[in-house]
N, C-alpha and C positions, 0 to 999 in steps of 0.2 A: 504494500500500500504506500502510496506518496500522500503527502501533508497534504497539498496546499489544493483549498475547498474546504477542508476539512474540519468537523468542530469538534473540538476535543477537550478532555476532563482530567484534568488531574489533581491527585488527591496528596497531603501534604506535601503542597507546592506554594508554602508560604515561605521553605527558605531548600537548600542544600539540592540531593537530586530532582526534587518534584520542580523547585522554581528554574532549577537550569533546563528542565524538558519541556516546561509551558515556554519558554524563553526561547527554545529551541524549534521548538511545534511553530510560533508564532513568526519569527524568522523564517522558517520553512514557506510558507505561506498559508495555514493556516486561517479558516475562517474567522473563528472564534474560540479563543482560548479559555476555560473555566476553570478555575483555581479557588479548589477547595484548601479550606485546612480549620482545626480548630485555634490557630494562632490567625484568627480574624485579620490581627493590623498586620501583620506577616504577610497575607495573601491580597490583602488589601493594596499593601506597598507593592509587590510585584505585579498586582493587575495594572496602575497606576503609573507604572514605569512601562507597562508593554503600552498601553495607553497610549501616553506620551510619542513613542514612537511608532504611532498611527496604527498600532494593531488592536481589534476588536478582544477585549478582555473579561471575566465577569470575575468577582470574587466572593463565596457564598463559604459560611461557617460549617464544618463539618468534623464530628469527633465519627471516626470511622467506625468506632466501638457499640457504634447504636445503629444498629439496620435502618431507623426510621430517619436518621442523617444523612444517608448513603439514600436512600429511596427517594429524600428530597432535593438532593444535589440534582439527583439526575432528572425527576419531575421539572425543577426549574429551568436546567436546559433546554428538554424539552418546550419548554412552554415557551422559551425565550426567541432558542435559535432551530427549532420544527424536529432534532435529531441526538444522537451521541454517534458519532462514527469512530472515534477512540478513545475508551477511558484505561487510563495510565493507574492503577490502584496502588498506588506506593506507598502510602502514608506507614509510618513502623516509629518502633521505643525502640531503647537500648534497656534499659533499668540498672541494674546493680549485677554484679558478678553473683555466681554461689549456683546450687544445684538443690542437695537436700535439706538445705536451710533455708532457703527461699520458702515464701508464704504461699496461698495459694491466692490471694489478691494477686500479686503479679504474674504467675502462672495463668491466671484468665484473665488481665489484662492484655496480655504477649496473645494469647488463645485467638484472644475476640480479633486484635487490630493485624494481627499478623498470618491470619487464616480467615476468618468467620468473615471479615472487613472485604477481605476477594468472594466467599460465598455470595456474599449480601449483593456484593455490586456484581458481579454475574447475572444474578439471581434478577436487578433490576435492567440490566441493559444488551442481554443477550436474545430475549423474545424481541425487542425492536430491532436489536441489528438483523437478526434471520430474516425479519418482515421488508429493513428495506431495501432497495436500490443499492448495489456497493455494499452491502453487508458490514461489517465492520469491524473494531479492530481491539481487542482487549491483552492488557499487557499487564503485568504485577512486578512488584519490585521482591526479592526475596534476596537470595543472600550466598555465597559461597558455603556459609555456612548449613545451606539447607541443602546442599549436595554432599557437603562432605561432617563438617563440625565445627564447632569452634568451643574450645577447652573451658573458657572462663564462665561461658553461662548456659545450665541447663533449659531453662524455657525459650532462650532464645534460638538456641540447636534445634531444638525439639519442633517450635513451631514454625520455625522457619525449612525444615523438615517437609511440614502439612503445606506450606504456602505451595512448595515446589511441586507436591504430590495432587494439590489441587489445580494449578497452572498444567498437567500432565493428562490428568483427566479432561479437563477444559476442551484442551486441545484434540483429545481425541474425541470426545463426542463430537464436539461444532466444528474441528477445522477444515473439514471439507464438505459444510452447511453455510458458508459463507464469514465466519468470524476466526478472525486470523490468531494467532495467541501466542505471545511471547513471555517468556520470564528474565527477569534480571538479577543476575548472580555477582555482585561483585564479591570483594573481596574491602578492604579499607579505603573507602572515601572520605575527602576529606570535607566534614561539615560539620555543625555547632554540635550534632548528636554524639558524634563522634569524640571532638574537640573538648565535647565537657563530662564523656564516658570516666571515670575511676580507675578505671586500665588504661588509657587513652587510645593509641592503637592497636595494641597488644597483639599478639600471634596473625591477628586479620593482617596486623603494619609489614608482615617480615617481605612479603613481595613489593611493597611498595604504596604509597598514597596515591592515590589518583583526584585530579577535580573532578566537580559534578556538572562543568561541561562538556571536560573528555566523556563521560559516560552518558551524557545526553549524544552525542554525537553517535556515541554507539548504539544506543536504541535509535534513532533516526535510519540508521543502517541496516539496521535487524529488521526493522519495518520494512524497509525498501526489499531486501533479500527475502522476506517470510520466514525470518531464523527463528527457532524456537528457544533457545538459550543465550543469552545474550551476557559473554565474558570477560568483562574489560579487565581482567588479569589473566591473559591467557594459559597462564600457569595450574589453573584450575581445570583444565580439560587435562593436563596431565597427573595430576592430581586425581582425576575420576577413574583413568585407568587406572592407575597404581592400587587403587582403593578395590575395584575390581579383579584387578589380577589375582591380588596376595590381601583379602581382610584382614589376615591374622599379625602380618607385617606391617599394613596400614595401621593398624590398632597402638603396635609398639612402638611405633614413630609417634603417633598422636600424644600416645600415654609418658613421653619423653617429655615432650611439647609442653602436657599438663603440668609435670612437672617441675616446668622452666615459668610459665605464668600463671596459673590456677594458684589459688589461697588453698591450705590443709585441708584435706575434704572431711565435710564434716560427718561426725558419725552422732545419729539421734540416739538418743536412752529408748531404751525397749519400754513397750506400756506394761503399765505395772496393772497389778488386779489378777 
């Protein structure tokens, strides 16, 4: 799929990769840019700055976490500009390191915006795109770590895990019913999420940082090709093989990894009674 006509959504696109891919999409040519996010004056500012330089922008509040968030992004579109021909579901937490000492507050926070946030907006923009003209074009942001791991934090492996496994499915029910679907794996980019993370880059950093307009550029490309994975540290496709070939040796590299960055893993008290 090429941009430009196009109106397109994306979802925590108040600042890091969401605002470099509205930036990107509207650049492109792009008809209309919508940028969600629950950082309101975030999405605000970036609608305001595409604005400025003459691109049609809209900015609408959206906690990804609430289906009926997600249901209204895209109703308003709708209503605005007649369509959604690509919505970008990027919006994602880091939270805090840890595994079995984590709550489950943040386990179903990570659950809902990092999985449940792609069901939702499937869920609302994939009956329109099958119905129109041009079909349309759904992409989610996930993570390297949903391919492979990442040592320091269990719910974010885990769910970022589900993001890829549902980007998987997507694609093969609808992608040859008109709706194209890619996923985005990076590895360590550089944004405020990252920037103000407790580990800061940790194990994701050892390939390298990337900007979140090099990797808007790569999805812009992924789109144009129909890629389904979309890896701007290429080192992850060798990465999957190795993981494939040898699990058991994948494991012991990892388990090395953990513990160069991971905190002492925590061990719970048995329940007593």
């Amino acid at each position: 799929m090429d941009i430009p006509g196009k109106v397109a959504v994306v979802t925590g696109a108040g600042s890091g990769i969401g605002r470099a891919c509205a930036q990107a999409f509207a650049a492109a040519g792009a008809r209309a840019v919508v940028l969600a996010d629950r950082d309101v004056a975030g999405a605000q500012a970036a609608a305001q700055a595409l604005a400025a330089q003459g691109h049609t922008a809209l900015a609408l509040a959206c906690d990804v976490s609430r289906e009926a968030d997600v249901q209204a992004v895209v109703a308003s579109t709708i209503e605005r500009f007649g369509r959604v021909d690509v919505f970008f579901s990027n919006a994602g937490i880091l939270g805090q390191p840890g595994g079995l000492d984590l709550d489950d507050a943040l386990w179903t926070a990570m659950w809902n915006i990092h999985c449940m946030a792609h069901v939702w907006a499937a869920r609302a923009v994939v009956p329109g795109m099958l119905r129109q003209e041009g079909g349309g074009y759904f992409l989610s942001t996930a993570s390297a770590a949903g391919l492979l791991t990442i040592v320091e934090s269990a719910p974010y492996a885990v769910t970022k895990h589900a993001a890829v496994a549902f980007a998987e499915w997507l694609a093969i029910s609808y992608g040859r019913r008109g709706v194209r679907v890619s996923c985005l794996c990076p590895q360590s980019v550089d944004t405020a999420m990252v920037r103000d993370s407790p580990v800061g880059t940790g194990s994701a950093g050892l390939d390298g940082v990337v900007s979140p307009e090099a990797v808007a550029q790569h999805v812009l490309q992924a789109m144009r090709d129909e890629q389904f994975l979309i890896l701007p540290h290429p080192q992850v496709a060798e990465y999957m093989q190795a993981k494939a070939a040898n699990p058991g040796r994948w494991i012991g590299g990892m388990q090395k990894m953990s513990a160069k960055f991971s905190a002492p893993a925590f061990v719970p008290s048995a329940p007593q009674g």
